[in-house]
N, C-alpha and C positions, 0 to 999 in steps of 0.2 A: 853285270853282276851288281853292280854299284845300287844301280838304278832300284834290281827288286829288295836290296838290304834296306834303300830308305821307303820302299811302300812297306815292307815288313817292320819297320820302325814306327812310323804312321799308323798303321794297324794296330800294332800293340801297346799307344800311346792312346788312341781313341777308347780301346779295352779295359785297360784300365783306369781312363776316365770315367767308364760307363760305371765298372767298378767299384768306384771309389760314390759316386752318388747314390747306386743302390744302399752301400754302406748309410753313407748319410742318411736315405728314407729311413731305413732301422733304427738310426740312433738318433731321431726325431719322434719313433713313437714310445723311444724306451724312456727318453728323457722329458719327452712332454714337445707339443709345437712353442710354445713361448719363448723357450729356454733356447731351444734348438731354431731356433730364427734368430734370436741375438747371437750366440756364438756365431751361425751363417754371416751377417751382418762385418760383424768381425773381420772374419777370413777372407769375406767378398773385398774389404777396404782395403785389408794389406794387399791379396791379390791385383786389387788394383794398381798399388805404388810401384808394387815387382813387377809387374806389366808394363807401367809408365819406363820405367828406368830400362828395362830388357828392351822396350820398345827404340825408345831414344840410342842404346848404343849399338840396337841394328840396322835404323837407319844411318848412321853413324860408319858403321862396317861395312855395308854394303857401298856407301859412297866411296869409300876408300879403295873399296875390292874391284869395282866396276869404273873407275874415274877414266882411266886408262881406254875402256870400250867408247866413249861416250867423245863429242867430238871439238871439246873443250883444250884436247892437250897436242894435238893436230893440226891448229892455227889456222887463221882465215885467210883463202884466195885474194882475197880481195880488201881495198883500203874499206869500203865500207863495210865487211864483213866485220873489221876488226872493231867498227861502232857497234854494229848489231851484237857480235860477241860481250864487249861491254856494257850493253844496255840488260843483254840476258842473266851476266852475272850479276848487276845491280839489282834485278827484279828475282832471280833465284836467292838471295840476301836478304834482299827484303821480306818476302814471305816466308824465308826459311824463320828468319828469327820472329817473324807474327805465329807460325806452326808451332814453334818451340812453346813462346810465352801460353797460347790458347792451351796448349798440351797439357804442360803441367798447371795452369790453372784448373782446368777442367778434371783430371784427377785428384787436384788436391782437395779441392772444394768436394766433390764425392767422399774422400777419405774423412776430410774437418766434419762434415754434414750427413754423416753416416747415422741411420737412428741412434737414438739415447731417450735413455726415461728423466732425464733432466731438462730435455728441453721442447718445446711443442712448435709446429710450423704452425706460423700466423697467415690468413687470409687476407687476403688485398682483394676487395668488389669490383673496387675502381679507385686508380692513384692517376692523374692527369699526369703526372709531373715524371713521374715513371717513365709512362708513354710517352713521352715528348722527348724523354730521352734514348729510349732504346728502336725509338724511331729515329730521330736525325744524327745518331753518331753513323748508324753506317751509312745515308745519305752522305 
């Protein structure tokens, strides 16, 4: 029973998804396309941040929900398992928090750089200096 309450929740969260955009076609041609892409604009950036933050404390929950299945809290057979164990959680550390930083970088910079009539994107042809960089940091 559980099972068809969350497809019927799913269902009815796509529905009025779909909804809620035919909405928006309407009220894009009542208001004009200009007007009605900046407000989009808008909504798309906070939605982004409410995505970031929802995103982040579900991974979050889930770690906590699921820690217990997972075979971390079980201990290792063996004296070298307890190395390997520790080498896992040093490399699960380390890319959790490179995941975290890129995360909310990469939202923020969407939200900060979201159009505006104040400010125009400049073209690069070619910057050598650029390339030399965003080539050998990740070498």
């Amino acid at each position: 029973m559980k099972e068809l309450f969350v497809i019927a929740i799913t269902i009815m969260i796509f529905v009025i998804i779909f909804q809620i955009s035919k909405a928006s076609e309407y009220v894009s041609v009542l208001k004009g396309e200009e007007k009605s892409r900046k407000q989009n604009n808008k909504i798309n950036a906070f939605m982004l941040i409410s995505f970031l933050i929802l995103g982040l404390i579900g991974v979050w929950y889930c770690n906590e929900l699921f820690y217990n299945k997972t075979l971390f809290p079980q201990g290792s057979g063996s004296v070298e398992g307890e190395e390997v164990d520790w080498m896992l959680k040093v490399t699960i550390g380390i890319t959790g928090i490179v995941f975290v930083i890129t995360q909310v970088l990469l939202f923020w910079f969407s939200y900060k750089y979201q159009e505006s009539d104040n400010r125009k994107a400049t073209f690069f042809a070619h910057n050598t200096k650029l390339e030399l960089i965003w080539t050998s940091v990740p070498a």
